[in-house]
PQR file of N, CA, C, O and H, with PARSE charges and radii, in Angstrom:
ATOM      1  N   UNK A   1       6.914 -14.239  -5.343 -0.4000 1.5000
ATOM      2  CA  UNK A   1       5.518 -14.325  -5.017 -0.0000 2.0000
ATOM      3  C   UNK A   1       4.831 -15.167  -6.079  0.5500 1.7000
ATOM      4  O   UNK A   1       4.811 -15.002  -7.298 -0.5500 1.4000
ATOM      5  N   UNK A   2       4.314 -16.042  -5.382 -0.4000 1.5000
ATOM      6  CA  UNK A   2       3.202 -16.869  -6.769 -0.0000 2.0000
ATOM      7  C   UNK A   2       1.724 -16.827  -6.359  0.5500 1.7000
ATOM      8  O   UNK A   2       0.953 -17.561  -6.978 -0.5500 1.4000
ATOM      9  H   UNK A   2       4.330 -16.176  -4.391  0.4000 1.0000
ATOM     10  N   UNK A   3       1.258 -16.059  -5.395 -0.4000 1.5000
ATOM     11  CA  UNK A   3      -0.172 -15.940  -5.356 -0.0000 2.0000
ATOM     12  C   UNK A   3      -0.298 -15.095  -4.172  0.5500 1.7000
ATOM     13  O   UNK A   3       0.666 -15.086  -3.407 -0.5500 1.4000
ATOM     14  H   UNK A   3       1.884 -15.463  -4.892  0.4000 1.0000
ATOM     15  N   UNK A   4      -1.253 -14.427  -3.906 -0.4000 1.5000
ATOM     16  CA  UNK A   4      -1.245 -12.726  -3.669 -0.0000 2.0000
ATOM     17  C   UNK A   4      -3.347 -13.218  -3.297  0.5500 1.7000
ATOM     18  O   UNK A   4      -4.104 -14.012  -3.856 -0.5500 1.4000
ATOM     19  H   UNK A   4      -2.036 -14.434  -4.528  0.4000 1.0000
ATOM     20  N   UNK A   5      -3.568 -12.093  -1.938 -0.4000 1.5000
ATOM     21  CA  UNK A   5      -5.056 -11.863  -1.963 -0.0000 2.0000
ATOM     22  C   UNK A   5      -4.874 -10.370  -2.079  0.5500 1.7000
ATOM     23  O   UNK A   5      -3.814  -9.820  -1.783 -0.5500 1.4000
ATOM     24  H   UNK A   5      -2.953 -11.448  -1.484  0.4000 1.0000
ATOM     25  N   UNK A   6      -5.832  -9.797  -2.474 -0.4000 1.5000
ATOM     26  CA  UNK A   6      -6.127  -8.611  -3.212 -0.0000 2.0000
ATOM     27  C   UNK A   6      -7.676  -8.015  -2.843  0.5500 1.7000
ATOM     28  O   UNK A   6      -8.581  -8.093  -3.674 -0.5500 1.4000
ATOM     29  H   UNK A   6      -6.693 -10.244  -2.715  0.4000 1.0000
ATOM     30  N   UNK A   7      -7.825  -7.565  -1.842 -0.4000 1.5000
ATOM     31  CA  UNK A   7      -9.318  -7.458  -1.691 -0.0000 2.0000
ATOM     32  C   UNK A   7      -9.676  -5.308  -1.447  0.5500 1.7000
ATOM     33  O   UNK A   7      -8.970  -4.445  -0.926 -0.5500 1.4000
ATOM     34  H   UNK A   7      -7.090  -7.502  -1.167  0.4000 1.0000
ATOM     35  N   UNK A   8     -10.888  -5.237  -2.034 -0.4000 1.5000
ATOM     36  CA  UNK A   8     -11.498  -3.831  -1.581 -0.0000 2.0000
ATOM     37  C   UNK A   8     -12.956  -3.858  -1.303  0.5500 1.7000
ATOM     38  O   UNK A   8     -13.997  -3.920  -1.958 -0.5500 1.4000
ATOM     39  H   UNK A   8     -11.462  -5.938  -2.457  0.4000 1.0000
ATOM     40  N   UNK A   9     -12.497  -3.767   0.293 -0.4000 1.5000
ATOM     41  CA  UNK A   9     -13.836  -3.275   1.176 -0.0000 2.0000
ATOM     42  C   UNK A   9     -15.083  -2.946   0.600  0.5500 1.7000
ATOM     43  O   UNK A   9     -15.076  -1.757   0.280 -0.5500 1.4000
ATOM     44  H   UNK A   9     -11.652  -3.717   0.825  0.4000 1.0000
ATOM     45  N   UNK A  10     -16.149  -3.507   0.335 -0.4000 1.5000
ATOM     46  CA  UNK A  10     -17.161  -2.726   0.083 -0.0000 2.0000
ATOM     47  C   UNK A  10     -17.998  -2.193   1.235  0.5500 1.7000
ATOM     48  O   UNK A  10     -18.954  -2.656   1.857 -0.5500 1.4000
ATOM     49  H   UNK A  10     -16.155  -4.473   0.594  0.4000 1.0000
ATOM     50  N   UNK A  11     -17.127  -0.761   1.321 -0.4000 1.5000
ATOM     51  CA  UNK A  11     -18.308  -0.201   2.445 -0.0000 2.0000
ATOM     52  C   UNK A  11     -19.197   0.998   2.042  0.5500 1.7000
ATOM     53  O   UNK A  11     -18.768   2.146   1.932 -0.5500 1.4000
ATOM     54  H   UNK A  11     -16.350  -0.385   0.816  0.4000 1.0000
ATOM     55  N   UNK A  12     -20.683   0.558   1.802 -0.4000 1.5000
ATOM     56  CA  UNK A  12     -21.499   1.363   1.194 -0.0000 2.0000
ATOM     57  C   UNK A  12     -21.442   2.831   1.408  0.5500 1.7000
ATOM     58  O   UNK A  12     -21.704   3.582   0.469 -0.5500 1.4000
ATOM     59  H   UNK A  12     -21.031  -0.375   1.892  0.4000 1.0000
ATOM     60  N   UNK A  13     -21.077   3.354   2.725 -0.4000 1.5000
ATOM     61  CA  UNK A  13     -21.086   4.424   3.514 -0.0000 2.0000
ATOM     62  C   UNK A  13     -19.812   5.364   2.445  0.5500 1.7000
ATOM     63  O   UNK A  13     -19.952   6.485   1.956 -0.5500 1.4000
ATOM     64  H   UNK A  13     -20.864   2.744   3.489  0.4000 1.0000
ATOM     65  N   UNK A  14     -19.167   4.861   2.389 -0.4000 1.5000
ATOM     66  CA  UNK A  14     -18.129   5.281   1.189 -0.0000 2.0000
ATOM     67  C   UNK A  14     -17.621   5.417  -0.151  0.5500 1.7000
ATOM     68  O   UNK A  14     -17.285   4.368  -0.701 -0.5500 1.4000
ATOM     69  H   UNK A  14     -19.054   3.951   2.786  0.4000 1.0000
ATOM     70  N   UNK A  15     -17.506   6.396  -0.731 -0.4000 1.5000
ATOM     71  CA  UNK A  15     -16.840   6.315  -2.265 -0.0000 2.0000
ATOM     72  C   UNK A  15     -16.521   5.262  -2.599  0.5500 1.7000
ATOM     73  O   UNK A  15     -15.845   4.569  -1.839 -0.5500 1.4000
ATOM     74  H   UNK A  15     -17.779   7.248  -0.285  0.4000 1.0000
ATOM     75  N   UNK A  16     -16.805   4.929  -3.515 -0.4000 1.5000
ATOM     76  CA  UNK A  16     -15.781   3.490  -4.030 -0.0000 2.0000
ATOM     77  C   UNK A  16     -14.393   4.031  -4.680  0.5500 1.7000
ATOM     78  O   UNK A  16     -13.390   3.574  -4.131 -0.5500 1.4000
ATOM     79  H   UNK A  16     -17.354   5.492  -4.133  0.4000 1.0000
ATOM     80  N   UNK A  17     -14.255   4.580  -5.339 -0.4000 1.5000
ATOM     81  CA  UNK A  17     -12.706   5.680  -5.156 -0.0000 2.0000
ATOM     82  C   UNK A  17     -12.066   5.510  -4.182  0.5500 1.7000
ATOM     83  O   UNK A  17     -11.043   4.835  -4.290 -0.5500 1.4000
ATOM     84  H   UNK A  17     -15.069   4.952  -5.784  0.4000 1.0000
ATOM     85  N   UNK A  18     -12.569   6.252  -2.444 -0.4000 1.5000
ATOM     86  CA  UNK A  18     -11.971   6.091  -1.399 -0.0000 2.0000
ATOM     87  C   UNK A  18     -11.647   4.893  -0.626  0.5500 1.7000
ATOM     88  O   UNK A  18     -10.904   5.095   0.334 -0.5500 1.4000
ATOM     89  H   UNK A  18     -13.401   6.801  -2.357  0.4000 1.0000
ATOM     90  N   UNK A  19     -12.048   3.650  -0.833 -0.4000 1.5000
ATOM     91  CA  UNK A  19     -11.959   2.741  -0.432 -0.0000 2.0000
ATOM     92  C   UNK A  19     -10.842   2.285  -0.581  0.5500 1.7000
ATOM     93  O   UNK A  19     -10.357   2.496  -1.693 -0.5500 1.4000
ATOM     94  H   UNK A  19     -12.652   3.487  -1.613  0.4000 1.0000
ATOM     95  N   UNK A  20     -10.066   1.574   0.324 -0.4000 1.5000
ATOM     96  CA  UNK A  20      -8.983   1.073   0.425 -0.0000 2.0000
ATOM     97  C   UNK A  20      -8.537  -0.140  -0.045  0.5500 1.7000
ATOM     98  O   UNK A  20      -9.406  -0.981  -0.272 -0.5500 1.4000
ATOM     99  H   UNK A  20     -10.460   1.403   1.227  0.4000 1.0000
ATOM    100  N   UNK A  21      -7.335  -0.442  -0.252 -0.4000 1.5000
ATOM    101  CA  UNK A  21      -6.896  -1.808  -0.618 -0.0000 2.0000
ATOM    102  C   UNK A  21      -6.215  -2.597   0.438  0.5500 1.7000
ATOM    103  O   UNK A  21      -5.379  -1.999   1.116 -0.5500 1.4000
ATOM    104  H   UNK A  21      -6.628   0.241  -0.067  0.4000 1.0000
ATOM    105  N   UNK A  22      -6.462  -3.945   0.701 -0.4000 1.5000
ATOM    106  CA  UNK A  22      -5.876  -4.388   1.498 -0.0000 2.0000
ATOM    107  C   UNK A  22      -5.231  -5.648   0.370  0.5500 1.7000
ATOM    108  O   UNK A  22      -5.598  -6.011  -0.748 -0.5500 1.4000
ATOM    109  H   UNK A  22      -7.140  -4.431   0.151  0.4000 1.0000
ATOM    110  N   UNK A  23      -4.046  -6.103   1.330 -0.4000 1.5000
ATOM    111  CA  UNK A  23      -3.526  -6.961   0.635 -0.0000 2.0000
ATOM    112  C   UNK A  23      -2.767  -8.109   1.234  0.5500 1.7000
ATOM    113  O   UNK A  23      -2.720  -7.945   2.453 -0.5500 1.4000
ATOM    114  H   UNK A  23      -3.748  -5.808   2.238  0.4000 1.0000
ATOM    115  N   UNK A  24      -2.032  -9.424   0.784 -0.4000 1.5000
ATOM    116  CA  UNK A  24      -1.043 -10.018   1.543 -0.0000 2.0000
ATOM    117  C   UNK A  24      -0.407 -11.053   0.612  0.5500 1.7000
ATOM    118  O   UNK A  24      -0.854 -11.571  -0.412 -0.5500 1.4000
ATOM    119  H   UNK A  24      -2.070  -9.557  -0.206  0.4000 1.0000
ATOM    120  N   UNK A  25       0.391 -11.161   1.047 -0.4000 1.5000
ATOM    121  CA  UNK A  25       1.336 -12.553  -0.036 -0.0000 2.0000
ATOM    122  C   UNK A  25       0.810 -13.568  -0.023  0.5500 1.7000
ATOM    123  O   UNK A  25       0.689 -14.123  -1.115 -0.5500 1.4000
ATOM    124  H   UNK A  25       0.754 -10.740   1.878  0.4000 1.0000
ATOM    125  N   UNK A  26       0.243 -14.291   1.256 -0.4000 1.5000
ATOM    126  CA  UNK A  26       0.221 -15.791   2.080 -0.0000 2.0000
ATOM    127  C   UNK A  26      -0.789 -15.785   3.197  0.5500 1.7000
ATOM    128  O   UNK A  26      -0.844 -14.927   4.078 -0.5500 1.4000
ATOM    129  H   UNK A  26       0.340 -13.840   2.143  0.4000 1.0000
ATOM    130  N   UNK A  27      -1.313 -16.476   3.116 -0.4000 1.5000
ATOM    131  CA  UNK A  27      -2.197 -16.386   4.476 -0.0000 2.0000
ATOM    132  C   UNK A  27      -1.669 -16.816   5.724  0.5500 1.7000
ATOM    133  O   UNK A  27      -2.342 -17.435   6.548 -0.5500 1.4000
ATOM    134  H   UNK A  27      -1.268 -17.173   2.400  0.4000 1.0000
ATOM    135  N   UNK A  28      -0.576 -16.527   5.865 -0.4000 1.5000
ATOM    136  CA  UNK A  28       0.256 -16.807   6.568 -0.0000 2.0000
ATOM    137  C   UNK A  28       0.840 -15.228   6.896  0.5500 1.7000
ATOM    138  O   UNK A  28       1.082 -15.188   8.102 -0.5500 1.4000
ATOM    139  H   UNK A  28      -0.029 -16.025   5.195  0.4000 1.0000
ATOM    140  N   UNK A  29       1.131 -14.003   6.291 -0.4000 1.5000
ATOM    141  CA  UNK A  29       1.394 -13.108   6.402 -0.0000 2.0000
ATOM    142  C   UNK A  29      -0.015 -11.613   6.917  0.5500 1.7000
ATOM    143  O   UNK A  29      -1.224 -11.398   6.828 -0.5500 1.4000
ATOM    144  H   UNK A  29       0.935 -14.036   5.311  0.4000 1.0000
ATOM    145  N   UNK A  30       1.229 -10.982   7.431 -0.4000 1.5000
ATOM    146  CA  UNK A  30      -0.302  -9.859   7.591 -0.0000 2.0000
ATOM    147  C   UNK A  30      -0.287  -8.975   6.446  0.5500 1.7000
ATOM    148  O   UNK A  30       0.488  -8.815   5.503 -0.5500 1.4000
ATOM    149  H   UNK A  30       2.211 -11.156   7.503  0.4000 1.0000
ATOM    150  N   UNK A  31      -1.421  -8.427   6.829 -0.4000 1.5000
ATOM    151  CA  UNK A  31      -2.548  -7.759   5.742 -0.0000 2.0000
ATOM    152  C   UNK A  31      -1.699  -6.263   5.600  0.5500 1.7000
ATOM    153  O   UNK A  31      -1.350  -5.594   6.573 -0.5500 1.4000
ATOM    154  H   UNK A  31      -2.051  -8.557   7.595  0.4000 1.0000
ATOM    155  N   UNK A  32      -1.452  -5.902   4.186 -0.4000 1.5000
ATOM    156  CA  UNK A  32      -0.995  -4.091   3.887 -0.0000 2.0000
ATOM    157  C   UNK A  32      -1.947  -3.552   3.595  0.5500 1.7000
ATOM    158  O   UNK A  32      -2.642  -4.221   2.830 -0.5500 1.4000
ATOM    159  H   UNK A  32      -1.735  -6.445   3.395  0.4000 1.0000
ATOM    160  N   UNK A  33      -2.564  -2.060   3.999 -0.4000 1.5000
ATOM    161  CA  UNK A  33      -3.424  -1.532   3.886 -0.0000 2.0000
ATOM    162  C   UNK A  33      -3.093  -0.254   2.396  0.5500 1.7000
ATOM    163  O   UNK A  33      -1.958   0.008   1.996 -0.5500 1.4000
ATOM    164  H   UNK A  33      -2.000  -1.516   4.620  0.4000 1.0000
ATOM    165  N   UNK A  34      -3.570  -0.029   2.180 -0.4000 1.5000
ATOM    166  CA  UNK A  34      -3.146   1.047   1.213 -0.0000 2.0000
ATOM    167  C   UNK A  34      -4.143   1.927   0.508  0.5500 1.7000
ATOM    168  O   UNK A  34      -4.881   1.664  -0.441 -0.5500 1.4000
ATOM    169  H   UNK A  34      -4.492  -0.242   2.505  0.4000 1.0000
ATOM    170  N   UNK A  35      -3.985   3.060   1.215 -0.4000 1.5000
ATOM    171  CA  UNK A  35      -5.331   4.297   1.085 -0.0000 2.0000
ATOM    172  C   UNK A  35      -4.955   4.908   0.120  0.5500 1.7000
ATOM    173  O   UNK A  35      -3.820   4.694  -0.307 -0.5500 1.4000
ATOM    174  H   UNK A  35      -3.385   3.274   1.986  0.4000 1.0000
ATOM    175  N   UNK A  36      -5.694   5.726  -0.423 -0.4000 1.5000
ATOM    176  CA  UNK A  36      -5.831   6.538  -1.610 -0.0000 2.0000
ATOM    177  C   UNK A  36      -5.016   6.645  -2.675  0.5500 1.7000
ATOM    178  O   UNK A  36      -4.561   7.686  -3.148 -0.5500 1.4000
ATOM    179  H   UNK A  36      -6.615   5.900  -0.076  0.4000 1.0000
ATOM    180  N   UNK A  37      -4.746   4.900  -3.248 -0.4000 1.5000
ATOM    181  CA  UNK A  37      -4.480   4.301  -3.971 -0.0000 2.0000
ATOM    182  C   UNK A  37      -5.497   3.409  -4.877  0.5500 1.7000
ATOM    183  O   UNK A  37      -6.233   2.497  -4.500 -0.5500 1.4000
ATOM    184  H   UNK A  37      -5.116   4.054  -2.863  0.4000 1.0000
ATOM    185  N   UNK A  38      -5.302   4.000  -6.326 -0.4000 1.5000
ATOM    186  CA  UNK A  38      -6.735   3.822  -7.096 -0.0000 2.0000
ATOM    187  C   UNK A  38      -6.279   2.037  -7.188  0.5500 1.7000
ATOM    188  O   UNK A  38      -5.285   1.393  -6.854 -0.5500 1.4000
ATOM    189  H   UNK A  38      -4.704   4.741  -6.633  0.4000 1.0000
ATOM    190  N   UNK A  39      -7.624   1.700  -7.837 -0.4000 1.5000
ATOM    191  CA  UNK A  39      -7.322  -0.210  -8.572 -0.0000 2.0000
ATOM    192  C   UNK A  39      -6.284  -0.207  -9.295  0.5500 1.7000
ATOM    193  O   UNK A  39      -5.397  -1.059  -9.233 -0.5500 1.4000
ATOM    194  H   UNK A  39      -8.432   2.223  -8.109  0.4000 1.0000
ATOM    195  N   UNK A  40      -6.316   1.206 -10.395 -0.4000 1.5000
ATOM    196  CA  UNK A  40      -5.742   0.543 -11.800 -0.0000 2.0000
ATOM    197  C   UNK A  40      -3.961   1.202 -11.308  0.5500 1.7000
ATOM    198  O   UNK A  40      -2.930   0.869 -11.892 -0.5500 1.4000
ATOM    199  H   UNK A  40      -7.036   1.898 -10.445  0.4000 1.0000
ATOM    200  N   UNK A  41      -4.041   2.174 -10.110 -0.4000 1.5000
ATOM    201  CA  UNK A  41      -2.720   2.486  -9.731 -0.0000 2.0000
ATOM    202  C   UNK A  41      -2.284   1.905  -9.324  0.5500 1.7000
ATOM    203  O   UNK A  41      -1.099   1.923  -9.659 -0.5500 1.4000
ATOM    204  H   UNK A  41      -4.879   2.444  -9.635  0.4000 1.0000
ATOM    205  N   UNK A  42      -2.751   0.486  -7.915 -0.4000 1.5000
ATOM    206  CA  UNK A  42      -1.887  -0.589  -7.696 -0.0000 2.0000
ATOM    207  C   UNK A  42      -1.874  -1.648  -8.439  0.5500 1.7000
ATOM    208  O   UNK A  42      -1.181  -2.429  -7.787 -0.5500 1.4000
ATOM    209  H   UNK A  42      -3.713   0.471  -7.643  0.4000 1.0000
ATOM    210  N   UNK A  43      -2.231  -2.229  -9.489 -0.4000 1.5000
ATOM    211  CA  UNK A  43      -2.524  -2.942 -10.693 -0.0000 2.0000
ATOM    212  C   UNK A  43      -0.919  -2.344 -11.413  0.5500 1.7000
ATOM    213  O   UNK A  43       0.005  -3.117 -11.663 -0.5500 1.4000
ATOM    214  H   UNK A  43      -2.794  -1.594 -10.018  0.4000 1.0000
ATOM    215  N   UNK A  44      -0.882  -1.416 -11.565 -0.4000 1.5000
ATOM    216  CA  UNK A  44      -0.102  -0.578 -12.488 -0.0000 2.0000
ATOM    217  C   UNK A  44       1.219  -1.144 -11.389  0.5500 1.7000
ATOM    218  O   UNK A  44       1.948  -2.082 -11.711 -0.5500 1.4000
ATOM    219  H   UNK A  44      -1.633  -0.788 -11.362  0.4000 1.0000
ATOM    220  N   UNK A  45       1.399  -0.185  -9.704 -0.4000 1.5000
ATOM    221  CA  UNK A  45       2.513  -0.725  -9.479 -0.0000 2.0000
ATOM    222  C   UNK A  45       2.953  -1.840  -9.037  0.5500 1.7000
ATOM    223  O   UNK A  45       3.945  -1.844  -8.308 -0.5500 1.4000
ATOM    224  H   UNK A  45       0.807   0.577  -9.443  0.4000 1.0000
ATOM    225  N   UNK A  46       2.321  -2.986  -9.378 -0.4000 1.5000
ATOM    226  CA  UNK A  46       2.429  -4.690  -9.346 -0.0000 2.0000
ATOM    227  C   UNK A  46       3.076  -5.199 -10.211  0.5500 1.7000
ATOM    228  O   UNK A  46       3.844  -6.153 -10.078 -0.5500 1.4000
ATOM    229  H   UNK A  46       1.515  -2.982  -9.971  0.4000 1.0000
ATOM    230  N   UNK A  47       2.808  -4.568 -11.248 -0.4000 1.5000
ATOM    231  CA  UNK A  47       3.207  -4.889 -12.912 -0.0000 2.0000
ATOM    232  C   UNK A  47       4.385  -4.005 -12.940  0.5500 1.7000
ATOM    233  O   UNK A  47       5.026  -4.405 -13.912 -0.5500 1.4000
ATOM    234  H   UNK A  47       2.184  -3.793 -11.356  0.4000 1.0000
ATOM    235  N   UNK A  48       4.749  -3.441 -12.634 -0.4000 1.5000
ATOM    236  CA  UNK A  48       6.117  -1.768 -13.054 -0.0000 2.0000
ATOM    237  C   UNK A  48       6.890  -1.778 -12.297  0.5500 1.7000
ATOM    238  O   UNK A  48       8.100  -1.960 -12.437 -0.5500 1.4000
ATOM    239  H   UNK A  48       4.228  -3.116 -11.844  0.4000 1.0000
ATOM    240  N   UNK A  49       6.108  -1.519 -11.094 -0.4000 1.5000
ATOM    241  CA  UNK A  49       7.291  -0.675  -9.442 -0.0000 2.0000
ATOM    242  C   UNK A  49       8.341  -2.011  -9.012  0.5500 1.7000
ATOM    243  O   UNK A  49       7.919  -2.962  -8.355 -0.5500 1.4000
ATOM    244  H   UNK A  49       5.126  -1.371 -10.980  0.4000 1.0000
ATOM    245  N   UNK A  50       9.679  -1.914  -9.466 -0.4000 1.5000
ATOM    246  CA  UNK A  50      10.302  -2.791  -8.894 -0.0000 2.0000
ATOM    247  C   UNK A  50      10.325  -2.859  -7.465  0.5500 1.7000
ATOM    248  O   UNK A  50      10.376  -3.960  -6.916 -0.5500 1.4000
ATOM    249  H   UNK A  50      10.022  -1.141 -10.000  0.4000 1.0000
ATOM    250  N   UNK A  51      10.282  -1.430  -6.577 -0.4000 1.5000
ATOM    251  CA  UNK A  51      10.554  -1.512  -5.246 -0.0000 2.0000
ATOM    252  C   UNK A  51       8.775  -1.524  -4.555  0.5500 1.7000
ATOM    253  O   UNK A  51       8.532  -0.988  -3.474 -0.5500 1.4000
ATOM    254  H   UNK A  51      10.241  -0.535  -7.023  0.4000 1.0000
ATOM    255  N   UNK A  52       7.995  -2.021  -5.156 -0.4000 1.5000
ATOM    256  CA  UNK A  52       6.163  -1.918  -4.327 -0.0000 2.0000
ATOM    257  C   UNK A  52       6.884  -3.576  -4.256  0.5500 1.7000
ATOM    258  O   UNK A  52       7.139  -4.335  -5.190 -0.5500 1.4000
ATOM    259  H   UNK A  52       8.193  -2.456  -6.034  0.4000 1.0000
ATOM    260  N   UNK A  53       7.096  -3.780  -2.660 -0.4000 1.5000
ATOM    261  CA  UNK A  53       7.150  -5.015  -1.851 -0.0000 2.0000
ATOM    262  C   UNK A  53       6.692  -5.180  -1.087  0.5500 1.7000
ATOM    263  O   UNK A  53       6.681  -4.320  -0.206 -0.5500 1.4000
ATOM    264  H   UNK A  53       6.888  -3.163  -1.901  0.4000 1.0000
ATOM    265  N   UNK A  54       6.053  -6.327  -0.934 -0.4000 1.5000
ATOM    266  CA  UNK A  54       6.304  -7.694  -1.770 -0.0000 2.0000
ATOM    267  C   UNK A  54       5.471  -8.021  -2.603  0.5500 1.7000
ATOM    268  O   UNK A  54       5.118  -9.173  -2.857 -0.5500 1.4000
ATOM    269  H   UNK A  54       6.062  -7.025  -1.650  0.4000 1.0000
ATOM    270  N   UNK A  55       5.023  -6.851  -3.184 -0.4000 1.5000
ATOM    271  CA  UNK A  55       3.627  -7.335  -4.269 -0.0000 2.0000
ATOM    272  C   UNK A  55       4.353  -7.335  -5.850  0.5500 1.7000
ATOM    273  O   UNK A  55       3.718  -7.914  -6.731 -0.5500 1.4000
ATOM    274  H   UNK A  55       5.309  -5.916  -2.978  0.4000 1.0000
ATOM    275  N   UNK A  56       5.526  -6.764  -6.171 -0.4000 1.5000
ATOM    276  CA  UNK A  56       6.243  -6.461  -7.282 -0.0000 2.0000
ATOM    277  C   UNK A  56       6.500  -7.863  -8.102  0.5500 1.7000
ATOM    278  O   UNK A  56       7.064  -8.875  -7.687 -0.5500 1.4000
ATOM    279  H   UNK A  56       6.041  -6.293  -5.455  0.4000 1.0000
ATOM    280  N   UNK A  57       6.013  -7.655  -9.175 -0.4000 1.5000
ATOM    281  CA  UNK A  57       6.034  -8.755 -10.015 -0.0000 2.0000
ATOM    282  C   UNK A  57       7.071  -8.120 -11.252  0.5500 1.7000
ATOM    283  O   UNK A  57       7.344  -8.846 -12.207 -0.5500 1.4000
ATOM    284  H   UNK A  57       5.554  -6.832  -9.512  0.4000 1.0000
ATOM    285  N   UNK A  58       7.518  -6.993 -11.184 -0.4000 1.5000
ATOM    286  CA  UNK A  58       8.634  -6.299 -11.921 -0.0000 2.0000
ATOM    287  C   UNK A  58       9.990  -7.193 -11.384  0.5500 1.7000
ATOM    288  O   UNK A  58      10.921  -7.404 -12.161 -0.5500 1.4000
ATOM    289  H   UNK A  58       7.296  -6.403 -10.407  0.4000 1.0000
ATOM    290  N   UNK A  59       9.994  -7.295 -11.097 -0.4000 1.5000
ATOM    291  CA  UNK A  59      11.290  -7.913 -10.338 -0.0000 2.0000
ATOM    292  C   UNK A  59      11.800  -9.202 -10.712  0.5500 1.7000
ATOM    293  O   UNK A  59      12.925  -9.693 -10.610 -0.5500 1.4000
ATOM    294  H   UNK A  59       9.238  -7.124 -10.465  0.4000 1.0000
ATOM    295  N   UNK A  60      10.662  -9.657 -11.190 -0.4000 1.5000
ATOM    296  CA  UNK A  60      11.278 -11.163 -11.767 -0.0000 2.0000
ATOM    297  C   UNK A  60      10.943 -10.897 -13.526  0.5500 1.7000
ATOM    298  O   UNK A  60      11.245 -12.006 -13.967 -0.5500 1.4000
ATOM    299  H   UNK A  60       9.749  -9.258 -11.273  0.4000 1.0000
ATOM    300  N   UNK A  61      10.685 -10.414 -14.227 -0.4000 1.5000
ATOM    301  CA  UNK A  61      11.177 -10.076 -15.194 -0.0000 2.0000
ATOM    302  C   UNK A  61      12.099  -9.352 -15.698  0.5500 1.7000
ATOM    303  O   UNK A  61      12.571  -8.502 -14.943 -0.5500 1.4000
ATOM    304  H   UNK A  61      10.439  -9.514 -13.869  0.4000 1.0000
ATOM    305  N   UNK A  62      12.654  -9.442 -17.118 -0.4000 1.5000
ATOM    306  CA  UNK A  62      13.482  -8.632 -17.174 -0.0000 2.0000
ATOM    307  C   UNK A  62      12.851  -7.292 -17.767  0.5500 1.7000
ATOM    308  O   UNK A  62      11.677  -6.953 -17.623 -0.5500 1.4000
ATOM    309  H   UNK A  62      12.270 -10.133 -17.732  0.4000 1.0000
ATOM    310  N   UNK A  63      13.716  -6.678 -18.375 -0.4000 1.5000
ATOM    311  CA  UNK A  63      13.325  -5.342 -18.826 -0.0000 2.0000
ATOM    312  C   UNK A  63      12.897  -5.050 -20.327  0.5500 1.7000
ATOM    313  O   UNK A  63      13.658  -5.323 -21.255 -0.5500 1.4000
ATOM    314  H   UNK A  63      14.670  -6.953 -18.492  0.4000 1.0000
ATOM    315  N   UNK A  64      11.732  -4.523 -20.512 -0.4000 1.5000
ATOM    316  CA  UNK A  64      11.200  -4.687 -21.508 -0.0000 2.0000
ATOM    317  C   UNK A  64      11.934  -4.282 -22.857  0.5500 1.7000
ATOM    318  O   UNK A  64      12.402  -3.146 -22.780 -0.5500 1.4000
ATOM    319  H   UNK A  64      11.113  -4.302 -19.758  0.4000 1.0000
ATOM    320  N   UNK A  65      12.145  -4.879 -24.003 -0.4000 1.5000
ATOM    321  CA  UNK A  65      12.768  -4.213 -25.393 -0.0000 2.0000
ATOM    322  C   UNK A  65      12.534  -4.241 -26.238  0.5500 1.7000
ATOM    323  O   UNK A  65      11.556  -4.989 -26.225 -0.5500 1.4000
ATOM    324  H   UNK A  65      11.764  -5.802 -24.065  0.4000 1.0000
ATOM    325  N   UNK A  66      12.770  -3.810 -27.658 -0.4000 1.5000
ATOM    326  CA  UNK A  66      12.727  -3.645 -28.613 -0.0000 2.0000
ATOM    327  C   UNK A  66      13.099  -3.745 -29.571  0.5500 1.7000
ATOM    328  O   UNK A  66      13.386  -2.638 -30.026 -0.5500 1.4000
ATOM    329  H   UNK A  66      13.564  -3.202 -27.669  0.4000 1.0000
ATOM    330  N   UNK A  67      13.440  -5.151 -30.763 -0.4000 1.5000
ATOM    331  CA  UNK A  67      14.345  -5.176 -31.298 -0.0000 2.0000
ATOM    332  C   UNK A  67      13.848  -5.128 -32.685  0.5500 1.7000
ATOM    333  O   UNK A  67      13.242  -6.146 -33.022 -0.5500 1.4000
ATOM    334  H   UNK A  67      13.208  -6.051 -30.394  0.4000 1.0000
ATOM    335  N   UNK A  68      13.940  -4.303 -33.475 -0.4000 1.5000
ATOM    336  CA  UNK A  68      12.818  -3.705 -35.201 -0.0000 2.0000
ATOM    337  C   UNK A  68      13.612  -5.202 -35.913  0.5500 1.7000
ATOM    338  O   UNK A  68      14.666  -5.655 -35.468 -0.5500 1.4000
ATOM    339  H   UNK A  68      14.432  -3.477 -33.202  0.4000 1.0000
ATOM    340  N   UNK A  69      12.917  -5.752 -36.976 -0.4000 1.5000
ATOM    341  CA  UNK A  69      13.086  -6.502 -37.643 -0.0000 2.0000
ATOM    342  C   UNK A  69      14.068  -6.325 -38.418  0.5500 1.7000
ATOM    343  O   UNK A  69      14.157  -5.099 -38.471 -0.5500 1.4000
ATOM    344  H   UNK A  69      12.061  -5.385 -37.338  0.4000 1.0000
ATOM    345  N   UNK A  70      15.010  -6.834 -39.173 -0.4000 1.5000
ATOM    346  CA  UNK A  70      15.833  -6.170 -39.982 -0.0000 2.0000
ATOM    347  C   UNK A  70      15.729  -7.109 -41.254  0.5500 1.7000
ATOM    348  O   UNK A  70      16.366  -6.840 -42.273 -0.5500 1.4000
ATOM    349  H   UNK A  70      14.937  -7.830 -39.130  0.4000 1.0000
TER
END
């Protein structure tokens, strides 16, 4: 994936909490809906969740490490 739309509904009638995420790879693809899923939780599994597809940006990195100075 190299570019992603990312949009949340502003519908006044509703929580902004409850509001949904919609999403898509391409404008060429259809739209994923995804309810009671916060910002910073799909933010979070974009960046982490190897298997949140096709939005997973875990997947093309490798795995994070740690190597102390010696």
């Amino acid at each position: 994936m190299t570019e992603a739309s990312h949009y949340w509904p502003a519908d006044t009638s509703k929580n902004p909490e409850e509001r949904p995420i919609v999403a898509r790879t391409s404008p060429l693809e259809d739209w994923h809906r995804f309810d009671g899923v916060s910002t910073s939780e799909f933010i979070h599994r974009i960046l982490t969740d190897r298997e949140f597809r096709p939005f997973s940006m875990a997947r093309k990195v490798g795995r994070p490490f740690f190597d102390a100075y010696r």
